[in-house]
C-alpha positions in Angstrom: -46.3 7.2 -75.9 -42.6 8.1 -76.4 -42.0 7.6 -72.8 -43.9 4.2 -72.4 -41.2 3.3 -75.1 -38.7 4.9 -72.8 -39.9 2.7 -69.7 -40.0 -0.7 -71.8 -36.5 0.0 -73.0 -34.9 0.8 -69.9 -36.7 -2.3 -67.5 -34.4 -4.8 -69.2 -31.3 -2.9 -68.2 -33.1 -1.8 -65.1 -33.7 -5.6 -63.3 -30.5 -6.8 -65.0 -28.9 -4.0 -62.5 -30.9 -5.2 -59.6 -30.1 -8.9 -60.4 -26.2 -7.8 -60.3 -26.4 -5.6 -57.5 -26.2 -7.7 -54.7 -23.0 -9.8 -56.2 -21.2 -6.2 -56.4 -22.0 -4.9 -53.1 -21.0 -8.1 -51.6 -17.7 -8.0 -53.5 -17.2 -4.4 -52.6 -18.2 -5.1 -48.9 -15.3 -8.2 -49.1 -12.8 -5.5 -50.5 -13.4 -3.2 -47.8 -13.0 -5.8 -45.3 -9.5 -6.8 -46.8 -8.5 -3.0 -46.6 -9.6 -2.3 -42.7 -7.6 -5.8 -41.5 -4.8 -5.1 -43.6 -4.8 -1.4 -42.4 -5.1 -2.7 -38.4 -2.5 -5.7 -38.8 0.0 -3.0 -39.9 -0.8 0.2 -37.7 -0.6 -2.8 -34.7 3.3 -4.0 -35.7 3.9 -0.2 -36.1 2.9 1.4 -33.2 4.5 -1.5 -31.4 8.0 -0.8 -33.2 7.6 2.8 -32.4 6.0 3.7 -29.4 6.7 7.3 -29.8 5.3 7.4 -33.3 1.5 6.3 -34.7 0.5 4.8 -38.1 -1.2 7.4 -39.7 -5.1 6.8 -40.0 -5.0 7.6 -43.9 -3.4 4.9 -44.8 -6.7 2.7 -45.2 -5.8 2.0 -48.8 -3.1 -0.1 -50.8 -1.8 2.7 -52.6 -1.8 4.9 -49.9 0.8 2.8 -47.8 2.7 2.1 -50.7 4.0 5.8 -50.8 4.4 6.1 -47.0 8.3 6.2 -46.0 7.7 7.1 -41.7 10.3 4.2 -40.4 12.7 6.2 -39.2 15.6 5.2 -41.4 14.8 1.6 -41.0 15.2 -0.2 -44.7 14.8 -3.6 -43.6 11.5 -2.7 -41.7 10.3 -0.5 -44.3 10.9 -3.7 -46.8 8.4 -5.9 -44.4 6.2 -3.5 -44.8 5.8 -2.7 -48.4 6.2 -6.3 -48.9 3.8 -7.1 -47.0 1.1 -4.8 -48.1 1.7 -5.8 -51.4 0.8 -9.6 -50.6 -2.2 -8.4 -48.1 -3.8 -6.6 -51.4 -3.7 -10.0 -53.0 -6.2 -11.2 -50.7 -8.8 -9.3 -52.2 -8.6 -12.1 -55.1 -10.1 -14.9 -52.4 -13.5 -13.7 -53.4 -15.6 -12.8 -56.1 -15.0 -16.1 -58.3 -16.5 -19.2 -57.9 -18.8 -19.3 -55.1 -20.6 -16.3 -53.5 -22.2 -17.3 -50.9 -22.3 -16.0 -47.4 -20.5 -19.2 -46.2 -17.7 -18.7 -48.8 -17.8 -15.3 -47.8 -16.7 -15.4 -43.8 -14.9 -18.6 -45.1 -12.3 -16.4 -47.0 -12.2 -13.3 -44.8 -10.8 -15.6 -41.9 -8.0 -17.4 -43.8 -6.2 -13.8 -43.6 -5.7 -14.2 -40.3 -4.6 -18.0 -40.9 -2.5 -17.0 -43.9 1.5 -18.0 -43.8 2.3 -14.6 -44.5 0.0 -12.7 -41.6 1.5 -15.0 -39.1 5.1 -14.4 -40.4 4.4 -10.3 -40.6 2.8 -10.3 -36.9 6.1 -12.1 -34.9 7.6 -9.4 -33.7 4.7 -8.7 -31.5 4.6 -10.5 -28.3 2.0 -13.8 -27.8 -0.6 -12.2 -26.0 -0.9 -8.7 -28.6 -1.1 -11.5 -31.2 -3.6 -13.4 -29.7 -5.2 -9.7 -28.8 -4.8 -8.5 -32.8 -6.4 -11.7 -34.2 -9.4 -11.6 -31.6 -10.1 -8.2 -32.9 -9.7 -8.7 -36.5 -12.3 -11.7 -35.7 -14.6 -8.7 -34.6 -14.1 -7.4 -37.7 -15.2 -10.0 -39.7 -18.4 -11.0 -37.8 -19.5 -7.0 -38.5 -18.6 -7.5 -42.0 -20.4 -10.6 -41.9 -23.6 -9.3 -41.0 -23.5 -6.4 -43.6 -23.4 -9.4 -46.5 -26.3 -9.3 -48.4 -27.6 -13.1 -48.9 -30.2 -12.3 -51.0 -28.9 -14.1 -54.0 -27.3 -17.0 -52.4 -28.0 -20.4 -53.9 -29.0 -23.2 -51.6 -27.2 -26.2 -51.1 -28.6 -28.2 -53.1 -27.8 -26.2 -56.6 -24.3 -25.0 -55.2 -24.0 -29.6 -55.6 -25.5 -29.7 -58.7 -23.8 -26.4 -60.7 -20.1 -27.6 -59.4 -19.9 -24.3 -57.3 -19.3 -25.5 -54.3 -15.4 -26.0 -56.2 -13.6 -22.8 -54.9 -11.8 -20.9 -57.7 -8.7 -21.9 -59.7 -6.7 -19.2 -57.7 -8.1 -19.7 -54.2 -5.3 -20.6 -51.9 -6.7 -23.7 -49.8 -7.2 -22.6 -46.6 -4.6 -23.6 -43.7 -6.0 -25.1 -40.2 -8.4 -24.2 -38.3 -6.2 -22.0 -35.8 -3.6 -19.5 -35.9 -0.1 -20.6 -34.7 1.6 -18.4 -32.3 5.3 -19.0 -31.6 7.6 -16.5 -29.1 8.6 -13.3 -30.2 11.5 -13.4 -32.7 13.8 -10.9 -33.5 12.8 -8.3 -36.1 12.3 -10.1 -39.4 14.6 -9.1 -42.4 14.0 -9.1 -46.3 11.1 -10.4 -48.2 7.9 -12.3 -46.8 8.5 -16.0 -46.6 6.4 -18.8 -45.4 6.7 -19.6 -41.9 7.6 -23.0 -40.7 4.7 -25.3 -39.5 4.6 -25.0 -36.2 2.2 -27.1 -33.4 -1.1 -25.7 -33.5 -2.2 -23.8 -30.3 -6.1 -22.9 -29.7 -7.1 -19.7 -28.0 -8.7 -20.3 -24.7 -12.2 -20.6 -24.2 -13.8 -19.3 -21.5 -15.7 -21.7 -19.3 -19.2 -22.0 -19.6 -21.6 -22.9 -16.5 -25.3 -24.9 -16.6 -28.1 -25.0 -14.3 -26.3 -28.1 -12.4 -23.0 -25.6 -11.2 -25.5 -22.9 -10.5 -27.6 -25.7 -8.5 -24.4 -27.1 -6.6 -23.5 -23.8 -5.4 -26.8 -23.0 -4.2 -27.1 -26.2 -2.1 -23.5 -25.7 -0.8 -24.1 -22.0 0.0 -27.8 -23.7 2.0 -25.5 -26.4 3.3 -23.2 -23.7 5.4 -25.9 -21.6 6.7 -28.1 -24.3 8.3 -25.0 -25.3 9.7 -24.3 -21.9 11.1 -27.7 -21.6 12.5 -27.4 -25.1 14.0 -24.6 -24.2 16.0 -25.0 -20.8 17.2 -29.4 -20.8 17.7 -30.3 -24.6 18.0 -27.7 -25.9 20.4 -27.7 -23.2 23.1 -31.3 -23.0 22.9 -31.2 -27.2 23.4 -29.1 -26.6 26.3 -30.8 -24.1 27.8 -34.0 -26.3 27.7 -32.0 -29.4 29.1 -30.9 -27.3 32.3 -33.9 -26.2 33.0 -36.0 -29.3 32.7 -32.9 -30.7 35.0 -33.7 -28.3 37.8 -37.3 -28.9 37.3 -36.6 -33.0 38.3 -34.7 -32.1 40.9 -37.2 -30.0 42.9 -39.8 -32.3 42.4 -38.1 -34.7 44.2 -38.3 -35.1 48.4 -35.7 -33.1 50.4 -34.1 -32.1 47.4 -31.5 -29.9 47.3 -31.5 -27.2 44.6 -28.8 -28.0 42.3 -25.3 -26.1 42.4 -23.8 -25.3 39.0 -19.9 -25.3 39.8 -18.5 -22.1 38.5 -16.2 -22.6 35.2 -14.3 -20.0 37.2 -13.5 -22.3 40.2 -13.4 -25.5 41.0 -16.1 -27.8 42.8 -15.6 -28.1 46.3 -14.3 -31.4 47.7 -17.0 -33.2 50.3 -16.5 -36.3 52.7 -19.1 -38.0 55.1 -18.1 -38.4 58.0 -18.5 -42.1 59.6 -21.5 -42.1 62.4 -20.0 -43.6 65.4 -22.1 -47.1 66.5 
């Protein structure tokens, strides 16, 4: 008896864990995520400053690079940086109020790498390590993504009717679709400030083929090959044939002659008649 009383006073506290589990893994998992593209946005710009030197692989946490003082001398650099990660922890804030869902999910993990202040702290790279940093930070996302447990996502419908859909007092509304990406600059100095608008600039897309490119090339590749054949099997064979059914004419005729093919190395002789006398 005593532990049937035990049972039906924990199962309330028992499913009113599993109800809340899902919204606190998925709020951990979105922390995480925040950490690892903080942590790879800075170890890029620092290993690019100093090539001899490597960000240290410990410093996966806030706090962690907050007390790490490895630039060399550098105060202006070593502001950026603590400046920076002090800003990059504030992204952690995008989620966890308000809606979420999956979509709000992935939603607010890629406006870090559309935030103001990513694309100011990233200019001192060159265009195409940028363009290389954000691709893999994309990566990133899409395995963090797929790790989201959607089990307690509302459907469209209720996210209309509950006033969800509204993102969060706090949410910073999220900038265009793409990343700008500008020249390298000199090294920036002082305290993280917007960047300027600049013209938007899409990544390239590789080019996709269909069956009808696949098909052209097939019937071009045909196209050559009959025509190869058609030159060096059809057309002596035809011209072999045609000599010999000329011969053939010619010796069915009376008192012919056999014929004389002139030599391509010499020329034909040169024949007159000679008038009869009367």
């Amino acid at each position: 008896m005593p532990v049937l009383l035990v049972l039906w006073l924990a199962l309330p506290s028992f499913l009113l864990g599993q109800s809340e589990a899902p919204a606190a893994a998925n709020k951990r998992l979105f922390d995480r995520m925040v950490d690892e593209i903080n942590f790879r946005t800075m170890e890029t710009v620092y290993d690019k400053t100093f090539t001899r030197n490597k960000f240290p692989v410990t410093l996966r946490s806030h706090q962690a690079r907050k007390s790490f003082d490895g630039f060399q001398g550098n105060a202006d650099l070593k502001k950026l940086f603590l400046n920076y990660n002090d800003v990059s922890e504030k992204f952690k804030n995008r989620f966890g109020k308000g809606r979420t869902d999956l979509v709000e999910f992935e939603k607010q993990l890629k406006s870090i790498v559309l935030d103001k202040n990513f694309e100011f702290f990233i200019r001192v790279l060159p265009r195409d390590e940028r363009v290389a940093l954000i691709h893999s930070l994309q990566r990133v996302i899409q395995q963090g993504t797929a790790q989201f447990n959607a089990s307690e996502d509302p459907a469209p419908d209720e996210l209309a009717a509950d006033g969800a859909a509204v993102p969060p007092a706090d949410a910073e509304v999220e900038p265009p679709a793409t990343a700008s990406v500008e020249e390298p600059v000199p090294q920036p100095e002082g305290e993280i400030i917007p960047a300027r608008p600049t013209t938007v600039r899409a990544v390239d897309v590789p080019v996709r083929h269909d069956w009808v490119d696949y098909f052209t090339l097939l019937l071009a590749g045909a196209s050559t090959l009959a025509l190869l054949h058609l030159l060096f099997n059809v057309l002596p064979d035809l011209r072999t044939r045609l000599d010999a059914l000329a011969d053939d004419l010619d010796q069915r005729q009376p008192n012919a002659q056999p014929r004389r093919r002139p030599s391509s190395s010499t020329l034909p002789e040169d024949r007159y008649d000679e008038e009869e006398d009367h």
